[in-house]
N, CA, C and O atoms as a Tripos MOL2 file, in Angstrom:
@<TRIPOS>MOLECULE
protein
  228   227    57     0     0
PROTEIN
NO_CHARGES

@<TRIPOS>ATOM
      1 N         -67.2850   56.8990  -33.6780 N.3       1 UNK1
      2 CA        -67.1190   57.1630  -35.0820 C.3       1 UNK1
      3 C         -65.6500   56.9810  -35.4690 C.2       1 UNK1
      4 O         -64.7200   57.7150  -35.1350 O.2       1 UNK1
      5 N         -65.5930   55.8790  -36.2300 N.am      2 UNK2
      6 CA        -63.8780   55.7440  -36.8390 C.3       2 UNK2
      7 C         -63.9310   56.7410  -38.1030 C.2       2 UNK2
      8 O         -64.9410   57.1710  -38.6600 O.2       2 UNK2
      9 N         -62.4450   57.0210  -38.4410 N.am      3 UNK3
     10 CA        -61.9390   58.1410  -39.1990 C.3       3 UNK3
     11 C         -60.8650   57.2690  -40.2140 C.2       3 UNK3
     12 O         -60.1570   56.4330  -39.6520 O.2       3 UNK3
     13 N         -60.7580   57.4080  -41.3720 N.am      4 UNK4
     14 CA        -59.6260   56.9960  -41.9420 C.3       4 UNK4
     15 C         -59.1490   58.1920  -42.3920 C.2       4 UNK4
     16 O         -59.5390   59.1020  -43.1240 O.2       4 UNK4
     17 N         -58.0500   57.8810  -41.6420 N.am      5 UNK5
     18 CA        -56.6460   58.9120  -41.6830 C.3       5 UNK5
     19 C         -55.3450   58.6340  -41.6260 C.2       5 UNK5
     20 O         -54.8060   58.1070  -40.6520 O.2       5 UNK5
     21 N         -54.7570   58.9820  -42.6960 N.am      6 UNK6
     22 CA        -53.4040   58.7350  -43.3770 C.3       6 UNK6
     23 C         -52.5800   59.3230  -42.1590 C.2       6 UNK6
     24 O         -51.5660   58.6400  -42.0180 O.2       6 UNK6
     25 N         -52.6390   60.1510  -41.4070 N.am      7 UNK7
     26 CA        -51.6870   61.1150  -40.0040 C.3       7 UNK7
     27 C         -52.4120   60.6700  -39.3920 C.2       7 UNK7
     28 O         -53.5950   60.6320  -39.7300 O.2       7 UNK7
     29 N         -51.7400   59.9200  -37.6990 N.am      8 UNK8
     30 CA        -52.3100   60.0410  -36.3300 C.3       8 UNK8
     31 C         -50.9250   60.4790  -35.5800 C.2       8 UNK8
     32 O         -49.7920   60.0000  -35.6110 O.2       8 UNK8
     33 N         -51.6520   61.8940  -34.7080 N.am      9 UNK9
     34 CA        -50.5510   62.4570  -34.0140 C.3       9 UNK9
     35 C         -50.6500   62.3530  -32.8350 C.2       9 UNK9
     36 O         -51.5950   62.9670  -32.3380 O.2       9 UNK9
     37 N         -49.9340   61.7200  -32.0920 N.am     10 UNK10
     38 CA        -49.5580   61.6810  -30.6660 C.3      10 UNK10
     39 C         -49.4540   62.0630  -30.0140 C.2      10 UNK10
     40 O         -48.2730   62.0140  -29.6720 O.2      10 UNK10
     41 N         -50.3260   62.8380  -29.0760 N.am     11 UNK11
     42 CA        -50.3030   64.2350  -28.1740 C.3      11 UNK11
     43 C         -49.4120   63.7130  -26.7140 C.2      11 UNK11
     44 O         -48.6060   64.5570  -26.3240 O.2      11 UNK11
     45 N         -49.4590   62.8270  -26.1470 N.am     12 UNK12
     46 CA        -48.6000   62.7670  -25.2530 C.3      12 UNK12
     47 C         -47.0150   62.8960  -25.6270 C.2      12 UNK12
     48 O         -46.1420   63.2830  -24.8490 O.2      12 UNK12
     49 N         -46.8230   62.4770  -27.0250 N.am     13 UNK13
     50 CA        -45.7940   62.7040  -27.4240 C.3      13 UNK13
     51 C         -45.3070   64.1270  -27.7040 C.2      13 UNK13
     52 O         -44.2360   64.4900  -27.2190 O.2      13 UNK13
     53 N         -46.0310   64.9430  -28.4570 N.am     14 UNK14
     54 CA        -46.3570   66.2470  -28.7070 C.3      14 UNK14
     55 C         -46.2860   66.7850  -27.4070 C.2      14 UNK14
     56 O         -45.2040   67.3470  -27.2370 O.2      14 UNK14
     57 N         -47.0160   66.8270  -26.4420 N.am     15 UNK15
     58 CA        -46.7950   67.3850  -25.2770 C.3      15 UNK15
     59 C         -45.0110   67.5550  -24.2670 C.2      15 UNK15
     60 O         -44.6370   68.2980  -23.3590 O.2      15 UNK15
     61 N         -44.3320   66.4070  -25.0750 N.am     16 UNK16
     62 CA        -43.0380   66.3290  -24.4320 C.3      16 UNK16
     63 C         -41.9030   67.0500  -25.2120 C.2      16 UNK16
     64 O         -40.7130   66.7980  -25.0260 O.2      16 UNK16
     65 N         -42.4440   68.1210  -26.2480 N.am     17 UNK17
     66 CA        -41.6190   68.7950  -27.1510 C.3      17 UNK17
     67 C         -41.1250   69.9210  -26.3520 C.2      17 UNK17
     68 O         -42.1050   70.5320  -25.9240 O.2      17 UNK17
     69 N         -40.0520   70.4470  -25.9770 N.am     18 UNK18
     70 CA        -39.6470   71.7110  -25.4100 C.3      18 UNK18
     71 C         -39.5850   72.3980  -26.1900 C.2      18 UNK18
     72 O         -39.1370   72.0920  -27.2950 O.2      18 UNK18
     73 N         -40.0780   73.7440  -25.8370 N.am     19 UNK19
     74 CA        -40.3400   74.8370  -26.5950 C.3      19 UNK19
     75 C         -38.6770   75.5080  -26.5620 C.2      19 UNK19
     76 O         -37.8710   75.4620  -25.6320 O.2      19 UNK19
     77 N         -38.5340   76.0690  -27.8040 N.am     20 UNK20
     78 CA        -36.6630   76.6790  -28.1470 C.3      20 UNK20
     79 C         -37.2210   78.3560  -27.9380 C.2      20 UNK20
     80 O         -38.2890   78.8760  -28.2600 O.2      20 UNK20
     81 N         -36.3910   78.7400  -27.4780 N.am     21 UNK21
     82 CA        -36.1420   80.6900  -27.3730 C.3      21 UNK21
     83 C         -35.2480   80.9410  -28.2930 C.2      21 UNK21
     84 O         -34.0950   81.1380  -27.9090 O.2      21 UNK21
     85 N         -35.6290   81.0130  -30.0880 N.am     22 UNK22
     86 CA        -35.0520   81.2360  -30.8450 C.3      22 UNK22
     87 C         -33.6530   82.3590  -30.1500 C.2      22 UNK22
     88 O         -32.4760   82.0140  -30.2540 O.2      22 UNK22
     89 N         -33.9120   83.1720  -29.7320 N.am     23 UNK23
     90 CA        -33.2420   85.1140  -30.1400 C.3      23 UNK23
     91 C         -31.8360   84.4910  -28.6740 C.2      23 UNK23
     92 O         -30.7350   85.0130  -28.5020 O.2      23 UNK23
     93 N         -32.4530   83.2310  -27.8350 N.am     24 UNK24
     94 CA        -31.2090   82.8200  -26.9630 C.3      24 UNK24
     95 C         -29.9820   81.5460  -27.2030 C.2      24 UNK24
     96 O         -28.9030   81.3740  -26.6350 O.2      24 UNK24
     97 N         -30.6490   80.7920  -28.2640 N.am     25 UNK25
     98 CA        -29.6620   79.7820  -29.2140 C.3      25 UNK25
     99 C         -29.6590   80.5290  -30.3410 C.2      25 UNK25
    100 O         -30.2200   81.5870  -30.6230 O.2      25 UNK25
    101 N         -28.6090   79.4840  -31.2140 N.am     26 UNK26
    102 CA        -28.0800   79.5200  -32.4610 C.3      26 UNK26
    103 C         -28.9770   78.0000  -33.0620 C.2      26 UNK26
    104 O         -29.0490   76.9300  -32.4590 O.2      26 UNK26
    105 N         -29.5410   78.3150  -34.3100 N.am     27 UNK27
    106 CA        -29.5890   77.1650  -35.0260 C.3      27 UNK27
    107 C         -29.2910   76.0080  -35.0760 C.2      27 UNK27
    108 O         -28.5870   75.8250  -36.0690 O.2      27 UNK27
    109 N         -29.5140   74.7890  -34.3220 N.am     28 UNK28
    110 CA        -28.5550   73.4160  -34.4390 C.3      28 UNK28
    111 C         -28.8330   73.2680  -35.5840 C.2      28 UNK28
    112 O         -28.0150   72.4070  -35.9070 O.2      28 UNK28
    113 N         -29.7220   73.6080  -36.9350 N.am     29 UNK29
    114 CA        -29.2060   72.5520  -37.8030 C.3      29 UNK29
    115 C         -27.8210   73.3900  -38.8340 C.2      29 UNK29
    116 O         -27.4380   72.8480  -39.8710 O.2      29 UNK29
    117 N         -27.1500   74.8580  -38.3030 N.am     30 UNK30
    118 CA        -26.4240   75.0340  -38.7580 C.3      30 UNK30
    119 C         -24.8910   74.3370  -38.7700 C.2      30 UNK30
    120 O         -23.9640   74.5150  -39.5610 O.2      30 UNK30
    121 N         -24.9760   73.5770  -37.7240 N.am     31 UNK31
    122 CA        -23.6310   73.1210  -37.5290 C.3      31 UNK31
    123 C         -23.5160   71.5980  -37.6770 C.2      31 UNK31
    124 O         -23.3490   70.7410  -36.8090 O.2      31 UNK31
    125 N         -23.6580   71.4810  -39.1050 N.am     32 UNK32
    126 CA        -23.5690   70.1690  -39.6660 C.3      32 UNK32
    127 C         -22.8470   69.0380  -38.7630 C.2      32 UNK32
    128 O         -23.2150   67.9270  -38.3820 O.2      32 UNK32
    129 N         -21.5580   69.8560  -38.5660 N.am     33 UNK33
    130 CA        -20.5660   68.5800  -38.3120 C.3      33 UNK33
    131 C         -20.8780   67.4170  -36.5340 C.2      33 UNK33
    132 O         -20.4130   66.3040  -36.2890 O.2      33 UNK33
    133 N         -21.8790   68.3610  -35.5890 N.am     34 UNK34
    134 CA        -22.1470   68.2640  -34.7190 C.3      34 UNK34
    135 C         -23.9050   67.6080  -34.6670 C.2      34 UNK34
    136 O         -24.6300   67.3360  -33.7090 O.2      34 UNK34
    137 N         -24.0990   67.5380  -35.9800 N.am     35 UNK35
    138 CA        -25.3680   66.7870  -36.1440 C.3      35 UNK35
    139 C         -25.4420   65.0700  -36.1790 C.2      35 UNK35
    140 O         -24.7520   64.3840  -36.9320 O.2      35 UNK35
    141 N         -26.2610   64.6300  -35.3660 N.am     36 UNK36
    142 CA        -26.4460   63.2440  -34.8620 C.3      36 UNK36
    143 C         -27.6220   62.2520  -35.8530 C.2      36 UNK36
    144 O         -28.3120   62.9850  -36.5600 O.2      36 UNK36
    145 N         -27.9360   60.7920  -36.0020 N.am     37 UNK37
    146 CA        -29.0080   60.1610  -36.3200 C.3      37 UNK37
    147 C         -29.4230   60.7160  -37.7190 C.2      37 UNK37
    148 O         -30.5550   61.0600  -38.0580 O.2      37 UNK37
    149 N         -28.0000   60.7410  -38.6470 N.am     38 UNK38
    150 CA        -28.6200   61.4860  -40.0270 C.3      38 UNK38
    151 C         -28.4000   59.5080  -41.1810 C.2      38 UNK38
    152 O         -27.6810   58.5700  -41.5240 O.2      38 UNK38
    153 N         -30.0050   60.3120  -41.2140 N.am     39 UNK39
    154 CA        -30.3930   59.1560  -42.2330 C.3      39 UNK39
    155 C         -29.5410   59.6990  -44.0040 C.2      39 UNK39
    156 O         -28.4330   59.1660  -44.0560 O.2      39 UNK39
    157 N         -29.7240   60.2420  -44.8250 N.am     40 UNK40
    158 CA        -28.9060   60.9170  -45.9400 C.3      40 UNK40
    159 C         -28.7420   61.9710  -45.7220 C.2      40 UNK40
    160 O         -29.2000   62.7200  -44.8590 O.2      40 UNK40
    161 N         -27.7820   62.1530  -46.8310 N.am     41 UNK41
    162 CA        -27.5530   63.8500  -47.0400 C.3      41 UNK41
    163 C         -27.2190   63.9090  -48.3580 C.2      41 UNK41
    164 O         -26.1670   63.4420  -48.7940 O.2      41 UNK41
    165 N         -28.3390   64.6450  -49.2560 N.am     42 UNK42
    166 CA        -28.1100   65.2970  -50.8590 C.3      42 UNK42
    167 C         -28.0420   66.3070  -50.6760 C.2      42 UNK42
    168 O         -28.7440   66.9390  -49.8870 O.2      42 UNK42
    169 N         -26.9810   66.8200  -51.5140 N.am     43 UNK43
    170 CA        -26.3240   68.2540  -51.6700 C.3      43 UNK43
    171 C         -26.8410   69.0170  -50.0690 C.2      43 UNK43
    172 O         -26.6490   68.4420  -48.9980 O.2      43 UNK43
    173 N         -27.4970   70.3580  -50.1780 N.am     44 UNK44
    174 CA        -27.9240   71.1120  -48.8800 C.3      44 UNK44
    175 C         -28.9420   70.4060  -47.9720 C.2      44 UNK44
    176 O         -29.3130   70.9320  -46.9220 O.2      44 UNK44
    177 N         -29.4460   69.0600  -48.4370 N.am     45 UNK45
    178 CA        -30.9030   68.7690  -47.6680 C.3      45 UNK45
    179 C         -30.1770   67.3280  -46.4770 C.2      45 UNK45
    180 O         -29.3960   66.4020  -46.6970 O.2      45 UNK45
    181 N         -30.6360   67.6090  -45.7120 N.am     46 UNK46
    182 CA        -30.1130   66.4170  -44.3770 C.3      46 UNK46
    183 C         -30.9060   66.0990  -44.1590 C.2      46 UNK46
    184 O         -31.5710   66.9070  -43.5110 O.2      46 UNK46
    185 N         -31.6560   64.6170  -44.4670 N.am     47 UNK47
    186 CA        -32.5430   63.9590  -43.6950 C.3      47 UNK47
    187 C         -32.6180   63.3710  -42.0480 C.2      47 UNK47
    188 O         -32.6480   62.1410  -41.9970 O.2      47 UNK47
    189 N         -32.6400   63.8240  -41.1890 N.am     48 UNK48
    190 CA        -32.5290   63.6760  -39.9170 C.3      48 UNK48
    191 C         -33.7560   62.7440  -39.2940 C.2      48 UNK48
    192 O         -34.9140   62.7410  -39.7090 O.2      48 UNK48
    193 N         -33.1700   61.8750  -38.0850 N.am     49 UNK49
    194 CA        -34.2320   60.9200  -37.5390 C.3      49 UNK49
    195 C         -34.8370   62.1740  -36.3030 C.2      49 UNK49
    196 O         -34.1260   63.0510  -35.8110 O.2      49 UNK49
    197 N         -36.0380   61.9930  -36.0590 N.am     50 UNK50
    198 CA        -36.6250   63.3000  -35.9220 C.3      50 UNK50
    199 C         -36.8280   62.5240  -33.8250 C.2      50 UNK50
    200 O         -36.9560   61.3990  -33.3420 O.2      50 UNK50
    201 N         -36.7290   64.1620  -33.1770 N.am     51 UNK51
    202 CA        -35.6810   63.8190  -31.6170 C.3      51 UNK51
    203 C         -37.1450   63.5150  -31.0160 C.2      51 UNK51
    204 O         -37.1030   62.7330  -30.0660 O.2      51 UNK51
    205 N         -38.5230   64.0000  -31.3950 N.am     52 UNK52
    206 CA        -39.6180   63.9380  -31.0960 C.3      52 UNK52
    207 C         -41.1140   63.4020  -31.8540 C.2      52 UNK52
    208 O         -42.2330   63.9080  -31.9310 O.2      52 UNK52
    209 N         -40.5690   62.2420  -32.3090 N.am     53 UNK53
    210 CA        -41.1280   61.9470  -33.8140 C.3      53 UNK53
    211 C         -43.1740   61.0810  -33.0610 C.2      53 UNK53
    212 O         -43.5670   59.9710  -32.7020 O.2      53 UNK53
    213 N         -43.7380   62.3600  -33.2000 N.am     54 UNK54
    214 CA        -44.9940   62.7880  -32.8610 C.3      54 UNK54
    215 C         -46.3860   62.0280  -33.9000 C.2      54 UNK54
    216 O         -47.5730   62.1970  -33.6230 O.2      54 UNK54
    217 N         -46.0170   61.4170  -34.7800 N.am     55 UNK55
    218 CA        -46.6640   60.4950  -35.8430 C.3      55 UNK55
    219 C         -46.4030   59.2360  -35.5950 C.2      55 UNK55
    220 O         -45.2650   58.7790  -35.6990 O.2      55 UNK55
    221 N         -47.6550   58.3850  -35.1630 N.am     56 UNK56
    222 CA        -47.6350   57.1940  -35.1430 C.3      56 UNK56
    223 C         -47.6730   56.5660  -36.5150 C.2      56 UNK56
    224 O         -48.1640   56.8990  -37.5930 O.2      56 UNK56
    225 N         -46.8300   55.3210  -35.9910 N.am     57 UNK57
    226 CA        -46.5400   54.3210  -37.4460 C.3      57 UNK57
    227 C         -45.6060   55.1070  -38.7090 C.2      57 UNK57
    228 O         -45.3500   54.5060  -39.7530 O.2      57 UNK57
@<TRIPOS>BOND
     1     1     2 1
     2     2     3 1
     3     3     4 2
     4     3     5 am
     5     5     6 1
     6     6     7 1
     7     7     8 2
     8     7     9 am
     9     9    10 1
    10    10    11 1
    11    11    12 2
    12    11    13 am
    13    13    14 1
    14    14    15 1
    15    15    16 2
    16    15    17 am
    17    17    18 1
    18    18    19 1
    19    19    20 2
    20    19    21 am
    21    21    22 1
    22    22    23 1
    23    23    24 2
    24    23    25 am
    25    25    26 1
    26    26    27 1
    27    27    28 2
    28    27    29 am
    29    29    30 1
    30    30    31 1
    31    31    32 2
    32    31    33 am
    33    33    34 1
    34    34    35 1
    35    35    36 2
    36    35    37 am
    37    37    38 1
    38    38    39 1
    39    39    40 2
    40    39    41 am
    41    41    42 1
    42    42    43 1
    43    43    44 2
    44    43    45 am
    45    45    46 1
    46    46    47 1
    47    47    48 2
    48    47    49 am
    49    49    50 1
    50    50    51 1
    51    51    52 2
    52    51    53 am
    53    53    54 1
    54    54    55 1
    55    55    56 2
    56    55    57 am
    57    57    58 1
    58    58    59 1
    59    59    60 2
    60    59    61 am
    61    61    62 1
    62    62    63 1
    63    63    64 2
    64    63    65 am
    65    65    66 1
    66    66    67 1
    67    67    68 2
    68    67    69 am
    69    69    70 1
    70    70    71 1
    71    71    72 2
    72    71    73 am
    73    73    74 1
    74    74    75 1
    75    75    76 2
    76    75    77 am
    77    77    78 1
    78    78    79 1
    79    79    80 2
    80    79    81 am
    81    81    82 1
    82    82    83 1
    83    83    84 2
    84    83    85 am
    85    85    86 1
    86    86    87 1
    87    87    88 2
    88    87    89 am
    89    89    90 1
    90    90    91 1
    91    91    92 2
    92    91    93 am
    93    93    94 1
    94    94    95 1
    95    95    96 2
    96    95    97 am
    97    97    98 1
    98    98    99 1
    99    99   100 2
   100    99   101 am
   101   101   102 1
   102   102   103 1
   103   103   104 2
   104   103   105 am
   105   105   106 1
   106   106   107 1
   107   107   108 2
   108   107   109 am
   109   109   110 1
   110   110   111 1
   111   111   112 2
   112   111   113 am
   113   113   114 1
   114   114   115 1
   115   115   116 2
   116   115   117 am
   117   117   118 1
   118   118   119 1
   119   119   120 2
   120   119   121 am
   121   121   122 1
   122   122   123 1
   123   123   124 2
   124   123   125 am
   125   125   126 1
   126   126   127 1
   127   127   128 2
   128   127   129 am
   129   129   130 1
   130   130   131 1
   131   131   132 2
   132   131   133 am
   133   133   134 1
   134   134   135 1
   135   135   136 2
   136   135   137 am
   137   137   138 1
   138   138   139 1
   139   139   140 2
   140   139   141 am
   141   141   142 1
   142   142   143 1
   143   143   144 2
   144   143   145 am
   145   145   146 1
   146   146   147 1
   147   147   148 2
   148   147   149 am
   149   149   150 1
   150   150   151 1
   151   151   152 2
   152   151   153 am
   153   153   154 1
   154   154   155 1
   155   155   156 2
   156   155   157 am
   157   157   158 1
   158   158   159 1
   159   159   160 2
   160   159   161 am
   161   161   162 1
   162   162   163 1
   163   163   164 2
   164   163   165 am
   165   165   166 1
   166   166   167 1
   167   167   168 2
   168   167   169 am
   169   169   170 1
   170   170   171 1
   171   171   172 2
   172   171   173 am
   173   173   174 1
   174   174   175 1
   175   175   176 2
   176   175   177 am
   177   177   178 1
   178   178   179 1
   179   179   180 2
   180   179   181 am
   181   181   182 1
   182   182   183 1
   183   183   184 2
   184   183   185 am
   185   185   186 1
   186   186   187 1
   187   187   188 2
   188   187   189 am
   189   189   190 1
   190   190   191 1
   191   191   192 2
   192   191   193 am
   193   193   194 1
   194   194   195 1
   195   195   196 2
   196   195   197 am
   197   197   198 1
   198   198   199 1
   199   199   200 2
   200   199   201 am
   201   201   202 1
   202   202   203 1
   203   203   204 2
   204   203   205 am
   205   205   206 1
   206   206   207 1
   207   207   208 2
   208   207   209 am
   209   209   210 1
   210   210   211 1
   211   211   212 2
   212   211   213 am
   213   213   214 1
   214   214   215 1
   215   215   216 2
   216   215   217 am
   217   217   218 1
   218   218   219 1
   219   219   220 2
   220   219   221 am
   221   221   222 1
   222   222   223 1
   223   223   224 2
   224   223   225 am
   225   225   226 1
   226   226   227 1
   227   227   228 2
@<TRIPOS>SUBSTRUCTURE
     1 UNK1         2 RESIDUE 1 A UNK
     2 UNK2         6 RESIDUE 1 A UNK
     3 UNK3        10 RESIDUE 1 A UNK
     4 UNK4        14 RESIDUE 1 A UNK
     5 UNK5        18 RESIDUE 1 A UNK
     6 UNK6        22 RESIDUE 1 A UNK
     7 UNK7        26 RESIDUE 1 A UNK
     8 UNK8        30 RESIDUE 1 A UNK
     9 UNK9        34 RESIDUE 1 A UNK
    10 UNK10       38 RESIDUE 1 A UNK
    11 UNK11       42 RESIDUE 1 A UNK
    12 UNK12       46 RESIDUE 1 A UNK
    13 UNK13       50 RESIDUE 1 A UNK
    14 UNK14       54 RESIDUE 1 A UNK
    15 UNK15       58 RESIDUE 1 A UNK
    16 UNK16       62 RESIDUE 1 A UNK
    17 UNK17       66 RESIDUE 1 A UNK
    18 UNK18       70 RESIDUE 1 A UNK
    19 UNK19       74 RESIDUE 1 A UNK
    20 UNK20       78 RESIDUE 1 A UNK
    21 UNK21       82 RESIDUE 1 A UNK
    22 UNK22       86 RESIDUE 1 A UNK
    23 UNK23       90 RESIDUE 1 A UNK
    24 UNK24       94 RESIDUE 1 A UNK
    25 UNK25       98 RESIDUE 1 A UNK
    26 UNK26      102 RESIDUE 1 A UNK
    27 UNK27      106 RESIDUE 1 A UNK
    28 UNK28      110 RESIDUE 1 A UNK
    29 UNK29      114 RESIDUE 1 A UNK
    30 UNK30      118 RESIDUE 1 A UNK
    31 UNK31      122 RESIDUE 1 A UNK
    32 UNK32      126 RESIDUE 1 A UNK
    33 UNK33      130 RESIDUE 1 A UNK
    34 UNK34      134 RESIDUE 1 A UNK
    35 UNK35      138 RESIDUE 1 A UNK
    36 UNK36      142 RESIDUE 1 A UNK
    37 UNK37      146 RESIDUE 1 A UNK
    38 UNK38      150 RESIDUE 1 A UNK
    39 UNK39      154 RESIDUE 1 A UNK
    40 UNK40      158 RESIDUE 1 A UNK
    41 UNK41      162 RESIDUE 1 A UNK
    42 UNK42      166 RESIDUE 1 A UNK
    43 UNK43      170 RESIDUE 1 A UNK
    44 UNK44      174 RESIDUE 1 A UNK
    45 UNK45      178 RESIDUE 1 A UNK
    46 UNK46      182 RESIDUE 1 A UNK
    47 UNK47      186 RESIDUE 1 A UNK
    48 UNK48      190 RESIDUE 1 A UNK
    49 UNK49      194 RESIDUE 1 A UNK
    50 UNK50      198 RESIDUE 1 A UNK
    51 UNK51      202 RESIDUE 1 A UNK
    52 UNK52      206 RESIDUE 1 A UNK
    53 UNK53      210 RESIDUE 1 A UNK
    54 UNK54      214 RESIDUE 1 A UNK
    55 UNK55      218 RESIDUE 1 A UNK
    56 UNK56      222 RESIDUE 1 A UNK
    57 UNK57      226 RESIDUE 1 A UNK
């Protein structure tokens, strides 16, 4: 049975996401100046190229 669907998510990809221990880091996206692969930036919003990008196409 085919599906038309606008999202296909990539579980092998998904599977390679490391899980973060919020309460033992600090926020990376607080420290702007040390942020990498930024597509724009309007006013507060940073579009970032994403480190685990889990959506095909």
């Amino acid at each position: 049975m085919e599906t038309n669907s606008l999202l296909t998510f990539n579980r092998s990809i998904g599977k390679q996401k490391r899980l973060s221990k919020v309460a033992e880091s600090s926020c990376p996206f607080c420290d702007v100046g040390h942020l990498t692969d930024i597509y724009d930036q309007q006013g507060e919003m940073i579009f970032l190229k994403n480190k685990y990008p889990t959506l095909e196409r």
